[in-house]
ZANU-445102 format. One record per residue: x, y, z negated of N, C-alpha, C in turn; residue number from 1; residue in three letters. Coordinates in nm, 4 decimals. Example, Ala and Ser with C-alpha at 12.3 -4.5 7.8 and 13.67 -1.06 7.14 Angstrom:
residues 2
+----------+----------+----------+----------+----------+----------+----------+----------+----------+-----+---------+
|      n.X |      n.Y |      n.Z |     ca.X |     ca.Y |     ca.Z |      c.X |      c.Y |      c.Z | num | residuo |
+----------+----------+----------+----------+----------+----------+----------+----------+----------+-----+---------+
|   1.3190 |  -0.5690 |  -0.7800 |   1.2300 |  -0.4500 |  -0.7800 |   1.3200 |  -0.3300 |  -0.7800 |   1 |     ALA |
|   1.2850 |  -0.2250 |  -0.7080 |   1.3670 |  -0.1060 |  -0.7140 |   1.2900 |   0.0030 |  -0.7870 |   2 |     SER |
+----------+----------+----------+----------+----------+----------+----------+----------+----------+-----+---------+
END
This chain:
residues 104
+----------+----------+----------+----------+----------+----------+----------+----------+----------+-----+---------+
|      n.X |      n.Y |      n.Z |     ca.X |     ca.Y |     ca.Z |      c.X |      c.Y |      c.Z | num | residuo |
+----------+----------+----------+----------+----------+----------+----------+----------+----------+-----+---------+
|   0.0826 |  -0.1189 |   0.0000 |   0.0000 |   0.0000 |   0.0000 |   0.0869 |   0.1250 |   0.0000 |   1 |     UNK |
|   0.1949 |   0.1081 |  -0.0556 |   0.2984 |   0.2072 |  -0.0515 |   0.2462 |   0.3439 |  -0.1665 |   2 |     UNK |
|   0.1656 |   0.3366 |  -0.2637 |   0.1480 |   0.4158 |  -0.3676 |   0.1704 |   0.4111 |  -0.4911 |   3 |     UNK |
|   0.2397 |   0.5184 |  -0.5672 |   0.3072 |   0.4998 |  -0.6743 |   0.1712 |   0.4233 |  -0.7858 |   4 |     UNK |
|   0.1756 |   0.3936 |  -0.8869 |   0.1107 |   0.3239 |  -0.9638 |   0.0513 |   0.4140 |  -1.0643 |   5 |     UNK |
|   0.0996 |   0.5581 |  -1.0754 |   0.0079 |   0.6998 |  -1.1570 |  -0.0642 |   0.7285 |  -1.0366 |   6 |     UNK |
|  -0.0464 |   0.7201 |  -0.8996 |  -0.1443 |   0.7426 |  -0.7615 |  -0.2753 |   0.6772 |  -0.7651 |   7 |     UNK |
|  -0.2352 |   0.5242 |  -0.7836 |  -0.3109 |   0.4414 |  -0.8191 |  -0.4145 |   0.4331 |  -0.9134 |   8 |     UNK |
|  -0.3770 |   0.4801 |  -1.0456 |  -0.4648 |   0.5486 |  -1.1560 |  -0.5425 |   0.6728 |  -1.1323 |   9 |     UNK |
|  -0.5193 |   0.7414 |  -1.0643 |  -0.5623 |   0.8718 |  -1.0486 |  -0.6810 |   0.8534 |  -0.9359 |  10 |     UNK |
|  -0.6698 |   0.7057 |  -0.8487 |  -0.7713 |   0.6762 |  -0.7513 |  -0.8805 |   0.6306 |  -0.8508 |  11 |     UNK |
|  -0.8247 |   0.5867 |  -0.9013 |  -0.9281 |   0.4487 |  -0.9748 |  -1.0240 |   0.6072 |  -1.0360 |  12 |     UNK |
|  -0.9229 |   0.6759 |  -1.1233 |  -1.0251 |   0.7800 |  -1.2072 |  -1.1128 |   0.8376 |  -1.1589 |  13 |     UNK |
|  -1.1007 |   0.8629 |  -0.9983 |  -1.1716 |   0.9722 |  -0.9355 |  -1.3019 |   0.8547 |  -0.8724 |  14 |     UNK |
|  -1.2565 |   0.7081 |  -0.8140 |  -1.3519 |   0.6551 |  -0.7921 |  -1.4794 |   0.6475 |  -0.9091 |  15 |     UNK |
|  -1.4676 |   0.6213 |  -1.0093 |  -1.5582 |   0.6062 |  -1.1167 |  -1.6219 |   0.7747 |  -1.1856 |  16 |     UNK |
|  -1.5232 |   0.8100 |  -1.2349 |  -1.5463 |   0.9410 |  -1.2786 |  -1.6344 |   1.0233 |  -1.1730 |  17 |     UNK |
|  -1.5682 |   1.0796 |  -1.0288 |  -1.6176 |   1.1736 |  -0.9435 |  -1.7188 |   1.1180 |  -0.8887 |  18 |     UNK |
|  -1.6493 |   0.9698 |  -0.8236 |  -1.7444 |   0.9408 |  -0.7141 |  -1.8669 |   0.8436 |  -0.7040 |  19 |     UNK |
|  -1.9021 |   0.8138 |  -0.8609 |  -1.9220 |   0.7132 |  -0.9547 |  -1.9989 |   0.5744 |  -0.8837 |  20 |     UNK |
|  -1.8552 |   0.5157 |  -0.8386 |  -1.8756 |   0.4051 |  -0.7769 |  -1.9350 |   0.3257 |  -0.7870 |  21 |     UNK |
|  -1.9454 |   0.2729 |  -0.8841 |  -2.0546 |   0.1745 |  -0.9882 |  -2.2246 |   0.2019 |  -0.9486 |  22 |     UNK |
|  -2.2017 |   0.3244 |  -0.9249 |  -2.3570 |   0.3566 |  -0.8966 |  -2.3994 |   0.3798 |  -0.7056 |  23 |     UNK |
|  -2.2967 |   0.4708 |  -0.6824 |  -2.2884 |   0.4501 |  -0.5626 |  -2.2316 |   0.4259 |  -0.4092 |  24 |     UNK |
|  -2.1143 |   0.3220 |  -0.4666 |  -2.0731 |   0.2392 |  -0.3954 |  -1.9384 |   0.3099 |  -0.3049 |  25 |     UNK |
|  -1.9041 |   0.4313 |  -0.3145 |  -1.8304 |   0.4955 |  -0.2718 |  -1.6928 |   0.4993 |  -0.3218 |  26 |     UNK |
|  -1.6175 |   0.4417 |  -0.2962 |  -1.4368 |   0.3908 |  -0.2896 |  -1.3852 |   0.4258 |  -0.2252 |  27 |     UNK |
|  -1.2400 |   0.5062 |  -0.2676 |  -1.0943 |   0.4836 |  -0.2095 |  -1.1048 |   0.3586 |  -0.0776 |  28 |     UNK |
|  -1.1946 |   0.3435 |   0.0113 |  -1.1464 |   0.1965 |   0.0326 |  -0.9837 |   0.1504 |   0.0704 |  29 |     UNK |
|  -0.9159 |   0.2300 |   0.1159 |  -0.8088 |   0.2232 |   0.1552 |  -0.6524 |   0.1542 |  -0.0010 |  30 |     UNK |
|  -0.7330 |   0.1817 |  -0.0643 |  -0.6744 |   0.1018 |  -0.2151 |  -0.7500 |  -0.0192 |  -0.2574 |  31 |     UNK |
|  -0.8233 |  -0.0822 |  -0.1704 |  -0.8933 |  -0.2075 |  -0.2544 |  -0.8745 |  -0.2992 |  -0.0994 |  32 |     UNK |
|  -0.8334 |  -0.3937 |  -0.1453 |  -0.8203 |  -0.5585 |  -0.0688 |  -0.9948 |  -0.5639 |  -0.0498 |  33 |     UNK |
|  -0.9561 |  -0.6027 |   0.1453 |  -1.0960 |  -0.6732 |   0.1560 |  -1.1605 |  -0.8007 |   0.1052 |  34 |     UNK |
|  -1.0421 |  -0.8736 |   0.0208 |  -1.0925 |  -0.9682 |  -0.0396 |  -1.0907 |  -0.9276 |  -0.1835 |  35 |     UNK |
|  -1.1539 |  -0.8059 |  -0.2560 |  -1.0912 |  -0.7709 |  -0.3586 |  -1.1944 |  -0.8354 |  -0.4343 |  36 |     UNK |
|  -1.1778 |  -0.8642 |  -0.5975 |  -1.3036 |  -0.9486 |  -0.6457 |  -1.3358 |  -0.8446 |  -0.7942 |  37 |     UNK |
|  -1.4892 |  -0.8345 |  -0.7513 |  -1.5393 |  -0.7493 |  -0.8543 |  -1.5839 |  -0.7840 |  -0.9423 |  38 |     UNK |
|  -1.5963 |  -0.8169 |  -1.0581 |  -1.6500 |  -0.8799 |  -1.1528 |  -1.6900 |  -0.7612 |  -1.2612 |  39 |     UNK |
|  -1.8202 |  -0.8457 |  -1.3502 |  -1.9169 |  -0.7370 |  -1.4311 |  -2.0283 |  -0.8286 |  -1.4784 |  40 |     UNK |
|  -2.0937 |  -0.7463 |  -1.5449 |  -2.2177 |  -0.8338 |  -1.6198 |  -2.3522 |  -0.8708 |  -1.5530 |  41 |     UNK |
|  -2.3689 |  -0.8086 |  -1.4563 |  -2.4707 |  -0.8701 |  -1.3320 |  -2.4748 |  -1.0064 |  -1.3285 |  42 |     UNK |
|  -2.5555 |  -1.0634 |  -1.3224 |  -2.5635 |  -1.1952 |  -1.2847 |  -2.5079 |  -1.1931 |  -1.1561 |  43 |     UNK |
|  -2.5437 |  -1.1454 |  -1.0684 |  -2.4882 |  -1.1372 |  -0.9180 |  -2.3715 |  -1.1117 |  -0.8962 |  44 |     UNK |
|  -2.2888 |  -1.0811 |  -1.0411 |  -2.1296 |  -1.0923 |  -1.0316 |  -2.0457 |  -1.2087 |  -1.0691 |  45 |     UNK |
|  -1.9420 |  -1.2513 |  -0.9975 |  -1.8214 |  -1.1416 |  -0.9418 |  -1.8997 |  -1.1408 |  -0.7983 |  46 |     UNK |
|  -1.8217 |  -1.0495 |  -0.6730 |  -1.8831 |  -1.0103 |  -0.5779 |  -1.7173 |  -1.0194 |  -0.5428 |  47 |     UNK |
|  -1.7268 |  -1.0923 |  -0.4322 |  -1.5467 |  -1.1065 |  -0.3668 |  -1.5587 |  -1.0200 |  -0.2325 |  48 |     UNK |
|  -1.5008 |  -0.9539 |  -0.1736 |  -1.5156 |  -0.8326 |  -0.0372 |  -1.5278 |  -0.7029 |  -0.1020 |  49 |     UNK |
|  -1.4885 |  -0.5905 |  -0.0088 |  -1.4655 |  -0.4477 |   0.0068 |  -1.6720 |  -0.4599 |   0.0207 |  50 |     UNK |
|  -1.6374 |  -0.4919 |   0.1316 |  -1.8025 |  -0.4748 |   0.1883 |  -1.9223 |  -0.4709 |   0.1275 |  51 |     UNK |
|  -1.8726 |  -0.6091 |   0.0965 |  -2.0300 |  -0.6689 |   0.0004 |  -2.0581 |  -0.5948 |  -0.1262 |  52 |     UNK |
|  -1.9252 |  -0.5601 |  -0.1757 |  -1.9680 |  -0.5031 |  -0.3116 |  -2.0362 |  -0.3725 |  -0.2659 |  53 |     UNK |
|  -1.9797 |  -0.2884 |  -0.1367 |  -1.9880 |  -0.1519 |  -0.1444 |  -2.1424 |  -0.1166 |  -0.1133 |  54 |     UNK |
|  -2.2240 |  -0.2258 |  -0.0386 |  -2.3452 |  -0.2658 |   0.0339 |  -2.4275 |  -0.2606 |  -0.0858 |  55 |     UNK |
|  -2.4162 |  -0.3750 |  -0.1635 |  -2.4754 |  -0.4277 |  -0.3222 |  -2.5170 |  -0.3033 |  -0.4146 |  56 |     UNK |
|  -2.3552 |  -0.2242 |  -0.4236 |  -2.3761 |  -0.1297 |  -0.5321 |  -2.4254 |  -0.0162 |  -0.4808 |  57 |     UNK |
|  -2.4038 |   0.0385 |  -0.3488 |  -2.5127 |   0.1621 |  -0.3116 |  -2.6776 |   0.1386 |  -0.2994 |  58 |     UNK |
|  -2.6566 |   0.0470 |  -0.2707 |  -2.8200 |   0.0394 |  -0.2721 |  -2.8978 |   0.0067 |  -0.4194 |  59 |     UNK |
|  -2.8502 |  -0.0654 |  -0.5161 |  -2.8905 |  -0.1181 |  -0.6258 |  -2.9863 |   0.0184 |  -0.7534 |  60 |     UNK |
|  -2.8850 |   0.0949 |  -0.7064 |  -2.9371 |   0.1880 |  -0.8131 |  -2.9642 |   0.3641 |  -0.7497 |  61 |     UNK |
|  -3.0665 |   0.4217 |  -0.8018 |  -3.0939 |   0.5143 |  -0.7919 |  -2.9919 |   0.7030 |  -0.8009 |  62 |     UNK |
|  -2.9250 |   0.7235 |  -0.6850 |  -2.7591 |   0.7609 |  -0.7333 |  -2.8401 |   0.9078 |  -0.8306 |  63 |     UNK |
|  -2.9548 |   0.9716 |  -0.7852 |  -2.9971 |   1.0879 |  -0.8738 |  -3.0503 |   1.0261 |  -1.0240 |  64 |     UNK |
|  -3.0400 |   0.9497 |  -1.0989 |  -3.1301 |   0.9501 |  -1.1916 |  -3.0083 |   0.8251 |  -1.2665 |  65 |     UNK |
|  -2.8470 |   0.8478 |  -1.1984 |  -2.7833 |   0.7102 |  -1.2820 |  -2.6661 |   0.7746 |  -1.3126 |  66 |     UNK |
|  -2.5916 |   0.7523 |  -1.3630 |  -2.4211 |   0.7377 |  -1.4100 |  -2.3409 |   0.6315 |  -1.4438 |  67 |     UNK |
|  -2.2115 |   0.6240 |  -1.3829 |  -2.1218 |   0.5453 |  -1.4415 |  -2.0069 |   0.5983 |  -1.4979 |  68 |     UNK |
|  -2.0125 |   0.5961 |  -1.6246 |  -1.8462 |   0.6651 |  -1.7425 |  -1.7796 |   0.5455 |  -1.7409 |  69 |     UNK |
|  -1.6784 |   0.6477 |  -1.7161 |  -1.5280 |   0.5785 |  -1.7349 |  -1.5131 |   0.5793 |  -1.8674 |  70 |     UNK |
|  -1.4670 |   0.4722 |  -1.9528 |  -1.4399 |   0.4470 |  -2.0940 |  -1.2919 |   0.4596 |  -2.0834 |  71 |     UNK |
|  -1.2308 |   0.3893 |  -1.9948 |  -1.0940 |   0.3598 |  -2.0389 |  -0.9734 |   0.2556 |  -1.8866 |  72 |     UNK |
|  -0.8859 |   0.3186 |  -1.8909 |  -0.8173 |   0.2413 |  -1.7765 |  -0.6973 |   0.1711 |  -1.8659 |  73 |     UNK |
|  -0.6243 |   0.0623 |  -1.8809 |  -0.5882 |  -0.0134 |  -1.9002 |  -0.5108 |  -0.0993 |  -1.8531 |  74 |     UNK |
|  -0.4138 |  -0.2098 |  -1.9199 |  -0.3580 |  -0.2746 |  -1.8295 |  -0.3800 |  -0.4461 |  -1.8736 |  75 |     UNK |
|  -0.3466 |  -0.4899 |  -1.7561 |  -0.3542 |  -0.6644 |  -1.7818 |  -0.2424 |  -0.6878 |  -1.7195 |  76 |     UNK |
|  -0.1833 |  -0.8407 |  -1.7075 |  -0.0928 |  -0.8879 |  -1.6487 |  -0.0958 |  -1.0294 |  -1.6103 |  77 |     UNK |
|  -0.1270 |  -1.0079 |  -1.4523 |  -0.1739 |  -1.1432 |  -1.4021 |  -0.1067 |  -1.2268 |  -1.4018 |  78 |     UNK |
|  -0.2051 |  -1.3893 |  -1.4571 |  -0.0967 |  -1.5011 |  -1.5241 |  -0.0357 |  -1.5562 |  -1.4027 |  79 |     UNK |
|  -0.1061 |  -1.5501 |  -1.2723 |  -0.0172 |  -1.6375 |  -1.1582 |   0.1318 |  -1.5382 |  -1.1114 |  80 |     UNK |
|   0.1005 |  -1.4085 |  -1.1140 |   0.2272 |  -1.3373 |  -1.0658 |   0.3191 |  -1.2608 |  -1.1694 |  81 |     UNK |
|   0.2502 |  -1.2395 |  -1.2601 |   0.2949 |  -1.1698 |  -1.3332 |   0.2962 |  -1.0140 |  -1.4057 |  82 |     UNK |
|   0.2255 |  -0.9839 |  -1.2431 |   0.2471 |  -0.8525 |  -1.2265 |   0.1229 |  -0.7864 |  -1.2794 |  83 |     UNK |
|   0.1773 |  -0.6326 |  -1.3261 |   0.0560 |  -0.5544 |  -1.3997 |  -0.0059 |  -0.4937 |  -1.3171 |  84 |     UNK |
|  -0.1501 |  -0.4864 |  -1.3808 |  -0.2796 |  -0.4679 |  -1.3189 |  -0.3390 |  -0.3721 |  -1.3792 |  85 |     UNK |
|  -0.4130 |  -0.3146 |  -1.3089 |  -0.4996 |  -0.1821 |  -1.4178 |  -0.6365 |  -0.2979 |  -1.4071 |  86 |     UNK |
|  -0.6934 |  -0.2175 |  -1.5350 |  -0.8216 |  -0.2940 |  -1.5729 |  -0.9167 |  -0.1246 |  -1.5887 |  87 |     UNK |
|  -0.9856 |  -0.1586 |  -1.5763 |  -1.1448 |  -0.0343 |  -1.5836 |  -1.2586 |  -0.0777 |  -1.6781 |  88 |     UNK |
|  -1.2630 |  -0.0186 |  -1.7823 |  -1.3604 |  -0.0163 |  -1.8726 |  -1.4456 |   0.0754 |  -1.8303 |  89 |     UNK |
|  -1.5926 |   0.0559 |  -1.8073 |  -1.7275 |   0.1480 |  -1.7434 |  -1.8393 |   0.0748 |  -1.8138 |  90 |     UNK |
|  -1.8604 |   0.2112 |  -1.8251 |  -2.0278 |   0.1637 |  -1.8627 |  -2.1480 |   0.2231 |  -1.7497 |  91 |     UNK |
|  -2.2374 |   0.1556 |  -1.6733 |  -2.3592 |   0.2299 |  -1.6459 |  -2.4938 |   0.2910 |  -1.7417 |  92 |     UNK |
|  -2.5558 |   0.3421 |  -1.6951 |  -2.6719 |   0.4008 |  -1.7409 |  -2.7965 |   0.4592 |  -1.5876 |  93 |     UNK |
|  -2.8266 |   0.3440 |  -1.6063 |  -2.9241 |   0.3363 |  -1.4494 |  -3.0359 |   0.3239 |  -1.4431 |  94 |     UNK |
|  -3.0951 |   0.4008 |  -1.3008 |  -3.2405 |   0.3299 |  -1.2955 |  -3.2625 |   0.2445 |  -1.1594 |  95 |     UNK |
|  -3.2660 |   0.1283 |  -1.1505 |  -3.2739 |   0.0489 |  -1.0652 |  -3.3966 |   0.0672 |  -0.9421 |  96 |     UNK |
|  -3.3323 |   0.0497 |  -0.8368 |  -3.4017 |   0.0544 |  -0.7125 |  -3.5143 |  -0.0640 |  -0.7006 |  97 |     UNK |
|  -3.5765 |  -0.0660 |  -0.7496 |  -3.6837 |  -0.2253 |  -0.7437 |  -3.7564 |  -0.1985 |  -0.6109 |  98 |     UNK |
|  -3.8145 |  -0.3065 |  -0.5466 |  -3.9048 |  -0.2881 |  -0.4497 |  -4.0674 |  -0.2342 |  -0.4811 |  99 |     UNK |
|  -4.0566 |  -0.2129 |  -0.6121 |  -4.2301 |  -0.2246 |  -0.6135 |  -4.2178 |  -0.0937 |  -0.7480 | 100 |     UNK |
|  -4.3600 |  -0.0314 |  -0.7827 |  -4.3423 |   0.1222 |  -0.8371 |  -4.4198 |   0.0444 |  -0.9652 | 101 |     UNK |
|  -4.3978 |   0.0721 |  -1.1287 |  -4.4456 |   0.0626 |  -1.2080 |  -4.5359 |   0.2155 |  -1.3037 | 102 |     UNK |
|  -4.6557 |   0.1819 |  -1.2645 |  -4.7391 |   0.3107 |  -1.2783 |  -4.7665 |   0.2798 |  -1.4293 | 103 |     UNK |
|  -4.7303 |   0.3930 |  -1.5267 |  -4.8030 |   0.3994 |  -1.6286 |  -4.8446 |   0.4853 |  -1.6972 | 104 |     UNK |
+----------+----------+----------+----------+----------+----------+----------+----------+----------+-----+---------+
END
């Protein structure tokens, strides 16, 4: 990718924070593997692809009426390579796109 690893952090911040990905699906894509694997508390997760996730998460939720906070960026260190990884702590707060209107 050829970007320093504070570059790297500073994507991740702006994806969640600015562009609040989580909600609407909008990524750096140029920093994430098309096989990149997303994992989260959805049942419908992990989600492996650039695509699929970006498809999934724009449409899922309502982008005027949701948020996703950044809690915390972090590191891990993957057991097959070794190498350190940022990790993303987020929380949503959403209102889901359902197909059908609940009148009350």
């Amino acid at each position: 990718l050829g970007v320093s690893y504070d570059e790297l952090l500073a994507t991740l911040y702006a994806d969640f924070s600015i562009h609040q990905c989580q909600v609407t699906g909008r990524l750096s894509k140029p920093f994430y593997s098309d096989a990149c694997l997303f994992e989260g508390p959805d049942p419908d997760m992990p989600v492996r692809g650039l695509a699929k996730y970006c498809s999934a998460s724009s449409n899922l939720f309502d982008h005027t009426r949701s948020t996703c906070d950044l809690l915390a960026i972090g590191e891990a260190t993957d057991r097959a390579t070794g190498e350190t990884l940022p990790v993303v702590f987020w929380r949503i707060e959403g209102v889901v796109n359902l197909p059908w209107r609940i009148e009350g």
